[in-house]
C-alpha positions in Angstrom: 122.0 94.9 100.1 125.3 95.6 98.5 128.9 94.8 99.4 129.4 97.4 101.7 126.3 97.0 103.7 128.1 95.0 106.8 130.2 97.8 107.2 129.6 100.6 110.0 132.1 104.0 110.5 134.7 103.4 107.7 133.4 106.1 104.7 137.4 107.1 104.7 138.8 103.4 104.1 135.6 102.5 101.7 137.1 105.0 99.9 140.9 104.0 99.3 139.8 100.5 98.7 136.9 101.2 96.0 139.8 103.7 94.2 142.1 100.8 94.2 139.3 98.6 92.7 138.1 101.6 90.1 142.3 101.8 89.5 142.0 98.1 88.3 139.1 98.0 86.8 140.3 100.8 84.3 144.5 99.0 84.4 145.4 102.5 86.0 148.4 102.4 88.9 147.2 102.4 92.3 146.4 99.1 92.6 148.6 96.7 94.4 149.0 92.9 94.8 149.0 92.7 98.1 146.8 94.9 101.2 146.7 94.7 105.2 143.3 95.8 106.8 144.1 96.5 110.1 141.2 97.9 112.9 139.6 97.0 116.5 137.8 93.3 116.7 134.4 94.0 115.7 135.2 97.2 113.6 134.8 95.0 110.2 138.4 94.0 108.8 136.9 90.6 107.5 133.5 92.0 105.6 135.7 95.1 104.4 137.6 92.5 103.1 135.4 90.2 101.5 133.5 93.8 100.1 137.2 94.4 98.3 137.2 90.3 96.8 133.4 91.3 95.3 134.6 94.2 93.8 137.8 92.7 92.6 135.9 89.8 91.3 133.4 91.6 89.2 135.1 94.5 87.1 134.1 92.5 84.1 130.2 91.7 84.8 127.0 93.9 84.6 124.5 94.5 87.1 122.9 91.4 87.4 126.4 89.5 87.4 127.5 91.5 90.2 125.1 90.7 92.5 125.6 87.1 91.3 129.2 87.2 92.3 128.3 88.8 95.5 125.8 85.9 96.4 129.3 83.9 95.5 131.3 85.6 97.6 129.3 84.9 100.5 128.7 81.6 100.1 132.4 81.3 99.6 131.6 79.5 96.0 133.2 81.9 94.0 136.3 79.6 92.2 138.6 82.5 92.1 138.4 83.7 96.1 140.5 81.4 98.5 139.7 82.1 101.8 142.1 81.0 105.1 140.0 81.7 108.4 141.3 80.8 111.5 139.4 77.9 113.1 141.9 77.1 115.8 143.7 79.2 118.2 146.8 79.4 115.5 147.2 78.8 111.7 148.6 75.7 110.8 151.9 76.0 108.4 150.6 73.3 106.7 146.8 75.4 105.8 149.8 78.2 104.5 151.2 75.7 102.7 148.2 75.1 100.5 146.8 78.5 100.1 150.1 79.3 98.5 149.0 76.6 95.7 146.3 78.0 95.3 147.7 81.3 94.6 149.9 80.0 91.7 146.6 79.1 89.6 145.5 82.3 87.1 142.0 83.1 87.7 139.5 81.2 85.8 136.8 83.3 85.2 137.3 86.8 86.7 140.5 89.1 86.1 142.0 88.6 89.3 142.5 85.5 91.9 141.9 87.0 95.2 143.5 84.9 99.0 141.9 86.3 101.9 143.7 85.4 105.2 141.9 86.3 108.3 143.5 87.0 111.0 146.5 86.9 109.7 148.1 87.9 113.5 147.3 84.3 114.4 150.4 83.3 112.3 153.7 82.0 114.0 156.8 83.3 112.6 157.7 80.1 110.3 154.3 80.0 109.1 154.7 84.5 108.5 158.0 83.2 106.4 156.3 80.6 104.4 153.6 83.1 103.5 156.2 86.3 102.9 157.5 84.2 100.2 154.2 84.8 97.9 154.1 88.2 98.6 158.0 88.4 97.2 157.4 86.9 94.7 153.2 87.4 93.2 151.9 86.2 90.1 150.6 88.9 88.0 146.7 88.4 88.6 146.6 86.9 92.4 145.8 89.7 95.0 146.4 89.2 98.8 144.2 90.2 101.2 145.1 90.4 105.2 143.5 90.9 108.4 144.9 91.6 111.8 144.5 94.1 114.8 147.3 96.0 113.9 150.5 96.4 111.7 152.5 95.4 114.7 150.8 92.1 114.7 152.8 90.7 111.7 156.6 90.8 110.8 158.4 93.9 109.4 158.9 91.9 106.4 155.8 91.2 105.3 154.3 95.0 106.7 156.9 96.4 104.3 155.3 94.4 100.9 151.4 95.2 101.8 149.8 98.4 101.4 147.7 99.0 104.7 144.4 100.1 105.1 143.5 101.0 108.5 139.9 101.0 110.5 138.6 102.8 113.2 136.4 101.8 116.1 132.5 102.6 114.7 130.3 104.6 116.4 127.5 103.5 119.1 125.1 105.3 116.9 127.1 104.0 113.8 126.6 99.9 114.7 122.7 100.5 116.3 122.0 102.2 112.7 123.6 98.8 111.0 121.5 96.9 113.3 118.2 98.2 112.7 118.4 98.1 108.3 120.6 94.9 108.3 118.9 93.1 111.0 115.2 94.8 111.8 116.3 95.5 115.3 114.5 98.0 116.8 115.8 101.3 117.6 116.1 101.0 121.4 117.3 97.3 121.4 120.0 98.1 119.0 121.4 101.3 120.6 121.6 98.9 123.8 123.4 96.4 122.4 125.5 98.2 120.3 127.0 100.0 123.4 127.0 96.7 125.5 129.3 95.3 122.8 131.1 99.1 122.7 130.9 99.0 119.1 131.9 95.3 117.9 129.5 94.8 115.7 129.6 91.2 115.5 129.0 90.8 119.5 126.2 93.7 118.9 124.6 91.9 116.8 124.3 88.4 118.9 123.2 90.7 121.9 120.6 92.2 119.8 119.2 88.8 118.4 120.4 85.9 121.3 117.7 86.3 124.5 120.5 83.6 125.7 123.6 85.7 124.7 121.9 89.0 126.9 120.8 86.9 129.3 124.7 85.1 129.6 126.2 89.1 130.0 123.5 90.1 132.8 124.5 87.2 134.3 128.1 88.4 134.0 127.5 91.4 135.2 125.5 90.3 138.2 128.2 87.9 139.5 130.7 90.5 140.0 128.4 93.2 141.2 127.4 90.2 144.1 131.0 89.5 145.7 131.3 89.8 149.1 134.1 87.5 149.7 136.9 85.2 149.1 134.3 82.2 148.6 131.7 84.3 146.3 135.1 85.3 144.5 135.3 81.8 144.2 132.9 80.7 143.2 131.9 83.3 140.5 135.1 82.1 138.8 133.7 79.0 138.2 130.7 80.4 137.1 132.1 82.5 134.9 133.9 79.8 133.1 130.9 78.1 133.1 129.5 81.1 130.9 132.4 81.0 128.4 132.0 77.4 127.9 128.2 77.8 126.9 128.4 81.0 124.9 131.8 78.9 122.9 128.7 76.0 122.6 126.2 77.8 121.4 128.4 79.5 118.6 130.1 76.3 118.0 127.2 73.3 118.1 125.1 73.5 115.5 128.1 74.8 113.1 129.6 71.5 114.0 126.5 69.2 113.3 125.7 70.8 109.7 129.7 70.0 109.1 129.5 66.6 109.9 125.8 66.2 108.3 128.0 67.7 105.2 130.7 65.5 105.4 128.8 62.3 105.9 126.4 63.9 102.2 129.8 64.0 100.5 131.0 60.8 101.2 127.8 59.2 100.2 126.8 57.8 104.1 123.0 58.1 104.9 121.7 60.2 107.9 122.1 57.8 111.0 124.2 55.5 108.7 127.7 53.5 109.9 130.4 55.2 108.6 133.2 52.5 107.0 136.3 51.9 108.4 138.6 53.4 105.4 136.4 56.5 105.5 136.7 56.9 109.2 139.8 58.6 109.1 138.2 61.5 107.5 135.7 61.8 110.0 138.2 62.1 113.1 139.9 64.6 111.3 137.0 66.7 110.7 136.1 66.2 115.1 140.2 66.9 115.3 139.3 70.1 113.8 136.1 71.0 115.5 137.8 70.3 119.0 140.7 72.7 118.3 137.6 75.2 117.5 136.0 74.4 120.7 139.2 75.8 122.7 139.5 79.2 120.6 136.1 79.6 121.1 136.2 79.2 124.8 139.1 81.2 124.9 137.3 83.9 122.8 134.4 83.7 125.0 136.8 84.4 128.3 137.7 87.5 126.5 134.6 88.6 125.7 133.6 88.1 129.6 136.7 89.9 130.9 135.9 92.8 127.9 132.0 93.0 129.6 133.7 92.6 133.2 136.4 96.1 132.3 133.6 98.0 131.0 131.7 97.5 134.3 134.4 98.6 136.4 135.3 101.2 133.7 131.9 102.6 134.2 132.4 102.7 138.0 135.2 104.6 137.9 134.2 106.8 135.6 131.1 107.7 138.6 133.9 107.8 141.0 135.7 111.0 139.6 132.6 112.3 138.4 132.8 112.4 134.5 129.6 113.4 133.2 129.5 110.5 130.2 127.2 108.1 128.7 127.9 104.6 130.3 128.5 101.3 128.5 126.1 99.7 131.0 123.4 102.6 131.3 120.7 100.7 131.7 121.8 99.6 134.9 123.3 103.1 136.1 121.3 102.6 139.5 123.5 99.5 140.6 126.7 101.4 139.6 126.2 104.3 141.3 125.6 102.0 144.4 128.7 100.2 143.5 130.7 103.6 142.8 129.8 104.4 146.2 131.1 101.3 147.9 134.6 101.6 147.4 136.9 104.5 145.6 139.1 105.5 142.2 142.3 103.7 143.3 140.0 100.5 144.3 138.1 100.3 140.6 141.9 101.0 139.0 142.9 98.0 141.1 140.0 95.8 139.4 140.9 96.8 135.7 144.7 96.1 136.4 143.4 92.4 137.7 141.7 92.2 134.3 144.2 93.0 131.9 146.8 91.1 133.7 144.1 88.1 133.6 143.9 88.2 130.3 147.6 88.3 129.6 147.8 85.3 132.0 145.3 83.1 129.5 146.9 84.7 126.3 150.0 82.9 128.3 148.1 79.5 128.9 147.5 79.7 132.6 144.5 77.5 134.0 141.4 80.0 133.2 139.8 79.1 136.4 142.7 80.3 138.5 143.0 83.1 136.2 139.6 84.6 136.9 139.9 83.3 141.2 142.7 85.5 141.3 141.6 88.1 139.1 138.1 88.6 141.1 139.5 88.9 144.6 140.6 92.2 143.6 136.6 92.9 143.5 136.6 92.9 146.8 136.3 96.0 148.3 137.9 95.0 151.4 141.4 95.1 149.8 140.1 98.7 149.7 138.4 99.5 153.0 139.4 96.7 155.4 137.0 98.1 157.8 133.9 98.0 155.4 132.7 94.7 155.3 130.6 95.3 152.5 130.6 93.7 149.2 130.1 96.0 145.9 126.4 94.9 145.4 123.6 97.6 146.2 122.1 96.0 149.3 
């Protein structure tokens, strides 16, 4: 494995970003203090990125220190990489705050200090300002490292001091082919899952390994393939919400457990032990933290339900004008073609406007559950042919 190996589809930024790190390596120009990786969720901004810190972090070391810095890097060990990930639904000012610290400190024992911030769109604009600062004003041997979506994400300030580096959306074929070496999926499980998750390759990879994750999207798709009426809308919401909250659970549980287990270990408190009262303090802080975490990730799981929920109703449409295309649900082509027949064009472009304006309503902090009630009595085909009766579900 080498630091590249997470990556699927990006040969052409691969390329700028191990110039730039040759360009250093030799004290030629084309290196820069500070870089933007930009690209789809799933396309790989945060490994390109941590691929970048390893090469950045071992100009100086032979073979065997490479990979040794690598390992580092991973395990987010290394003392010259600072890393800011995005455990709540925003960054804090006051996690900015000391990042920039860290920054001030010359690296100790590679050439450069490398800050990685990831999802650097996630940033408020008083916390953007506190962090343009640093990038005014660098030292010499500390190199910044963002991640977001897109340039647009950030301010025009801090676009026009990074040098971006953009990624594309892999191919299915792309992420099934990183499954299968990286993973030992086999071929037809990972060509499945990789067009499930339409080329994320972090969700592709929790289809192609979680019996409980596939199991949650059939489910998914089943529910809104089954409405018939108001009260199955209904109800579906709830179910659906239901899903979120056990796919954010089982990303989120047993991360939180080895924290605490981790915590308690560094403050010297035996397994199963009472915690003291001066040190409790640190331990609400840490359950502060972990509960903040808990409400991205049931936000991010939402998201992914309304992403599965468009691609079903994008496939549907797609039968309805007759576009002769491979499906993001294929393996279920039967039930869409049913589905497709149900109802018409205008009716499926109905549904995906319900689901982007759903997810613009939760973006927006509206109650989820109303979010999806209203967003799934658009399903009904009945808004579409009053006269039908019929819900979208091959009978």
């Amino acid at each position: 494995m080498t630091a590249w190996s997470e990556l699927a589809g990006q040969d052409a930024a691969i390329a700028t970003i191990r110039q730039a790190s040759a360009a250093a390596s030799a004290g030629e120009h084309g290196m820069t203090h500070a870089w933007l990786i930009t690209g789809p969720p799933g396309s790989g901004r945060s490994n390109l990125a941590y691929a970048f810190a390893t090469e950045l972090l071992s100009i100086d070391a032979d073979e065997a220190g490479r990979d040794a810095v690598r390992q580092q890097v991973e395990a987010g060990s290394h003392p010259d990489l600072t890393v800011l990930k995005t455990e709540n639904v925003i960054i804090k000012i006051d996690d900015v705050r000391r990042i920039l610290t860290s920054s001030q400190f010359s690296p100790s024992v590679a050439r450069y200090r490398v800050m990685i911030v990831e999802d650097a769109d996630r940033m408020t604009e008083r916390t953007s300002n506190v962090l343009l600062k640093a990038l005014e004003e660098p030292p010499p041997r500390t190199v910044w490292i963002l991640c977001a979506p897109s340039e647009a994400d950030l301010l025009p300030t801090i676009r026009s001091r990074v040098r971006v580096v953009r990624l594309t959306t892999p191919s299915v074929e792309e992420v099934a082919r990183l499954l299968e070496h990286r993973d030992g999926v086999d071929a037809e499980r990972a060509l499945r899952s990789a067009r499930e998750a339409q080329s994320h390759i972090g969700m592709a990879r929790r289809l192609a390994t979680s019996d409980d994750a596939r199991q949650r999207r059939s489910e998914t798709i089943e529910l809104a393939l089954g409405i018939r009426s108001v009260s199955d809308a209904v109800l579906a919401a709830a179910r659906l919400l239901e899903l979120a909250k056990e796919d954010g659970t089982a990303i989120t549980e047993e991360r939180d457990a080895e924290e605490r287990d981790q915590l308690l270990r560094s403050l010297g408190i035996e397994p199963g032990g009472a915690v003291p009262t001066a040190l409790r303090s640190q331990l609400r802080a840490l359950e502060e933290d972990q509960k903040r975490r808990a409400t991205r990730s049931l936000r991010d799981g939402i998201d992914r339900i309304l992403v599965d929920l468009q691609s079903l109703f994008r496939d549907v449409l797609l039968l309805q004008l007759g576009v002769d295309t491979r499906l993001v649900n294929e393996a279920i082509r039967d039930r869409l073609v049913a589905a497709a027949e149900q109802t018409d064009a205008a009716h499926s472009l109905g549904v995906l406007d319900a689901i982007a304006l759903a997810r613009r309503r939760i973006e927006g902090n509206v109650a989820a559950l109303l979010a999806l009630e209203a967003m799934l009595t658009a399903v009904l085909p009945s808004q579409a042919h009053p006269a039908s009766g019929r819900g979208i579900a091959a009978p």
